[in-house]
N, C-alpha and C positions, 0 to 999 in steps of 0.2 A: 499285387503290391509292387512299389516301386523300388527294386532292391536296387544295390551299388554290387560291381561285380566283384568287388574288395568289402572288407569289413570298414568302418570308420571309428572316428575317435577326435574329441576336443579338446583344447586345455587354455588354460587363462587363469590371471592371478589378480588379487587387487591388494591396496596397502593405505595406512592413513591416510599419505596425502595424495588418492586418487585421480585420476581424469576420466570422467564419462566422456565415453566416444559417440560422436556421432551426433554432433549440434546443429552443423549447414542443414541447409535443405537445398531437395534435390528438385528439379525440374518440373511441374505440373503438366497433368496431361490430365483429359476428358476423363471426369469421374462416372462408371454407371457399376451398379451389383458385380461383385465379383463373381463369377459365373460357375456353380456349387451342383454336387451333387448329394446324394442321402450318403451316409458313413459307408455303403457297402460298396462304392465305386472305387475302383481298384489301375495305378497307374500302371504302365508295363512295365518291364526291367529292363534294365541300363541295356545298351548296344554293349557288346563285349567289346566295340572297337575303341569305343570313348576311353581316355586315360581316367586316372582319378581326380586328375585335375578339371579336367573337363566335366567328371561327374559332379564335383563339387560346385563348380559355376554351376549349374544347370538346379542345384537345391536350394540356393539361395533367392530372394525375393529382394526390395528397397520397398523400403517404411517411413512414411511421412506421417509424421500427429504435429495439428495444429492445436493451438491454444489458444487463448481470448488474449486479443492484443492487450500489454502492459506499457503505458506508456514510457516508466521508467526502464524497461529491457525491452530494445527493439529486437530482439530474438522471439518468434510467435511461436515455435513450436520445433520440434526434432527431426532428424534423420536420421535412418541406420539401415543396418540388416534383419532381416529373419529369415527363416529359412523350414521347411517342410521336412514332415518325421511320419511313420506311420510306426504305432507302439500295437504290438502283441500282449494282449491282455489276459491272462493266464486261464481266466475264469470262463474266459469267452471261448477258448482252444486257440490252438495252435495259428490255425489257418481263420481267424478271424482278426482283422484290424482296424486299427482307430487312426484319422489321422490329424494333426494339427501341425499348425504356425507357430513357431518358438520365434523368441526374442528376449532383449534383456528388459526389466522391471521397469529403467529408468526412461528407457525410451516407448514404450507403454504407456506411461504416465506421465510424458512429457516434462521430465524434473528440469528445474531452474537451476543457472548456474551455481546455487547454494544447497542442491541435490533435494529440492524439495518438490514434491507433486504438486501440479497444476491439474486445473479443471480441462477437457478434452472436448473441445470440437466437433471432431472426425477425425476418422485413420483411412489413409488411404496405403497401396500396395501395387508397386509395381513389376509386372512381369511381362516375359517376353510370350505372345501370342502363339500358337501352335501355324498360325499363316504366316510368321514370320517378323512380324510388325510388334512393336512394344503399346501398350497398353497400361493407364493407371485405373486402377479400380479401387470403390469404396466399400473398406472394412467393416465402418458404423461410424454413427453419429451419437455425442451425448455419452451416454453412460457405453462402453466397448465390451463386447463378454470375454475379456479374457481372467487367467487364473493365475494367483499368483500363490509364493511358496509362505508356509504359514514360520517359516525361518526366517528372521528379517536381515539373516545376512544374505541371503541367498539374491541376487540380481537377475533371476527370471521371470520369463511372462510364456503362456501358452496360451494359444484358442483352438477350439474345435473346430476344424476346417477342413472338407473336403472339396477340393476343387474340380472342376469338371477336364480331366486330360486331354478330351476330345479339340479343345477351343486354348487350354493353356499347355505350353511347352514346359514342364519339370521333371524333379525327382527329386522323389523320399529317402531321408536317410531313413532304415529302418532299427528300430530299438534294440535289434537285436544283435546290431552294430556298435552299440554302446561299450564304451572301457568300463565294463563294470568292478576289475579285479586288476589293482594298483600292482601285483606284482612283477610283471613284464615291464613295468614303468622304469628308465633307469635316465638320469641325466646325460644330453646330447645327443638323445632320439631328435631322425627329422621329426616338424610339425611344420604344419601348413593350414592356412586356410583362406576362404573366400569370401568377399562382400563388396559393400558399395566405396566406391572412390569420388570421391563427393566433385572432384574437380571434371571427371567424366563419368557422369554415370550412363550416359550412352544417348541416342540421339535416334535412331531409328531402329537399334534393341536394346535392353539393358544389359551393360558389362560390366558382369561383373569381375573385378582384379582379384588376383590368386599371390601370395607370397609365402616363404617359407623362410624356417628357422631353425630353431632347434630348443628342445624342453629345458629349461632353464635349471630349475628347483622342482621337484616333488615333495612338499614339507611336511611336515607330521606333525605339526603345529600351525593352529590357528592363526590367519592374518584378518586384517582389515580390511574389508569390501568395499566395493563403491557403496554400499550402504550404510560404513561408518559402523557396522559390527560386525566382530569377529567373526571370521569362520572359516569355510573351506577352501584355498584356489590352490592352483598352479601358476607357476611364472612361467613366460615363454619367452626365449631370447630371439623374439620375432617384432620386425617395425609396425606397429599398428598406429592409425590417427582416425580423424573425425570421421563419424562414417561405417568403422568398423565394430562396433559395438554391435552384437546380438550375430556374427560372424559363427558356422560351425568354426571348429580347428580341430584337425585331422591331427594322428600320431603313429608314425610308421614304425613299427614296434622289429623291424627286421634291421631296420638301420643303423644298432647300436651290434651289432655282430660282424664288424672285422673276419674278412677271407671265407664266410660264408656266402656261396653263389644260390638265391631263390628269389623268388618274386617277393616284391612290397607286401607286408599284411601290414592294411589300416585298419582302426576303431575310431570312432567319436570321441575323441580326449574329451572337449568343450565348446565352452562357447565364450567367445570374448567380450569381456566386460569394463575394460576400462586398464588406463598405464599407470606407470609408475612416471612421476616428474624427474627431473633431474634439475635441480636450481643450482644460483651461484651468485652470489653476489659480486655486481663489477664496478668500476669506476673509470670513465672516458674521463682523458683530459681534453678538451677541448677553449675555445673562446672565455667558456663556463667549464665548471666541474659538474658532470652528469652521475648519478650515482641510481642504484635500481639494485633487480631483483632477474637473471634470464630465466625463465623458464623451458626448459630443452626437454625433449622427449628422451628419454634414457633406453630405451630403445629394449626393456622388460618390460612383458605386458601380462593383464591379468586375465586367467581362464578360468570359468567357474565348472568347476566337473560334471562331465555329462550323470556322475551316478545323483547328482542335483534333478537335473531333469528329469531322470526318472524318480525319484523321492515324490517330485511334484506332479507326475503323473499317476502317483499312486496315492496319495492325498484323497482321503474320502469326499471334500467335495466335488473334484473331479471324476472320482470313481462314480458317484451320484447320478453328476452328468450322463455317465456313459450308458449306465447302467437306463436309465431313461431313454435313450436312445433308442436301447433295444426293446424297452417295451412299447415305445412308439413304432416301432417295426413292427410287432407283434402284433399289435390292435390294428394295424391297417391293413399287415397279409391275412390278421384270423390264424393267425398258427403260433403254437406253442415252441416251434423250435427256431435256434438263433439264427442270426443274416446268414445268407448262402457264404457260401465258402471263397476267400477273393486271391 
């Protein structure tokens, strides 16, 4: 498994009047198979020398889904982040894992600026090469297998993916890195996270940008998701724009303790799914009188809780999947016992 030699943690909020992140597209390159191994292939662990920062770039991917040109919206399709998790599956043991591709819902399914699903193409995925070189590779064409959460406030997406570490350079947040236990949680914890910057997303590797902030709100009440229903996030007083949507966000849960000298402990707070606007209405005087509407980034953004992610990783049609999996292991070793140990 591909661990981080810290814990991790995400967080992100969303509110009625939402901004899905992550509409540009990003650069095209030579599509061929994403280059995969069977679920029991296993990355190695982080260098202890990498920062967390540095481990975080390296877990992230850029997601392009195209959609059938509209001639009324010349926007054909989305960009953003995703990013690699390997989940411990309790039933399987300890030492057995699964690994998949997260991202958010809306960039999945290619939503229109009226948040609504369009028909899908292809998904491609970009990552940096283990030779050194960036690489776009194709996800799927037509119907994509990813899973989404049977919560419709929920703004995630997952597929089952194990990529080959040999041929691609990453790392796994691992599940067990998840903030599953809100009470360490306090306002003005750092957070940080990483994804695509759509103005460079990189040219001969993918770079991905890193910034930080700090936990805005922990609320105990329901808000408004980019899906327009209630439900779970967090606010982050962290600058996020196009591009960053399906982003992990890290929460350093030591940061919030004044005159205590120890290392960083991260978790998986979330994953970013979209800001909050900041509007205002102006009036230029000019030759003419100009009158309008600005729309400014407020500079709070929405994290949807990583204990999300796992809810939807444990979602029986997902379990279904997995559970299949191993019996397709089984019928081709002829043995009754589960994948070797990774």
């Amino acid at each position: 498994m591909s661990k981080f030699s810290i814990r991790l943690v995400f967080i992100f909020i969303v509110s009625v009047e939402t901004i899905c992140i992550g509409q540009n597209s990003a650069p095209q390159r030579t599509e061929t198979p994403l280059p995969t191994k069977p679920p029991t292939s296993v990355a190695p662990a982080a260098k202890p020398t990498l920062s967390p920062e540095q481990q975080l770039r390296k877990a992230v991917a850029f997601l392009n889904v195209f959609c059938p040109t509209d001639p009324k919206n010349p926007k054909i399709g989305v960009s953003g982040t995703g990013f690699f998790l390997t989940y411990t599956d309790a039933k399987m043991g300890n030492d057995v894992e699964d690994h998949y591709l997260v991202t958010n819902r809306h960039i999945a399914e290619c939503w229109d600026e009226n948040n609504k699903p369009r028909p899908v193409q292809k998904a491609t995925i970009m990552v940096n090469l283990a030779s050194g070189s960036v690489h776009e590779f194709l996800l799927g064409e037509g119907r994509i297998p990813w899973f989404f959460p049977v919560d419709p406030s929920v703004d995630l997406a997952i597929m089952p993916l194990t990529v080959d570490h040999s041929l691609v350079d990453y790392l796994s947040i691992p599940s067990k890195g998840f903030l599953v236990d809100e009470s360490p949680l306090s306002e003005g914890q750092r957070i940080l996270f990483s994804g695509l910057f759509v103005r460079f997303p990189g040219i001969q590797k993918v770079q991905p940008i890193v910034r930080e902030g700090t936990l805005a709100m922990v609320p105990d009440e329901k808000l408004t998701t980019t899906t327009g229903q209630p439900g779970k996030l967090y606010l982050g007083d962290v600058h996020v724009f196009h591009g960053n949507s399906g982003s992990p966000v890290l929460v350093d849960l030591k940061s919030s303790n004044p005159g205590v000298i120890s290392a960083s402990y991260y978790l998986l707070l979330g994953v970013v799914s979209g800001v909050y606007p900041e509007d205002d209405d102006f009036e230029i005087e000019t030759a003419s009188t100009l009158k309008g509407t600005l729309h400014a980034n407020s500079g709070i953004a929405m994290i949807v809780p990583a204990l999300s992610i796992k809810a939807l990783l444990e979602q029986p049609d997902v379990q279904v999947q997995r559970d299949e999996e191993v019996n397709k292991y089984q019928r081709e070793h002829k043995t009754d016992s589960t994948p070797p140990k990774q």
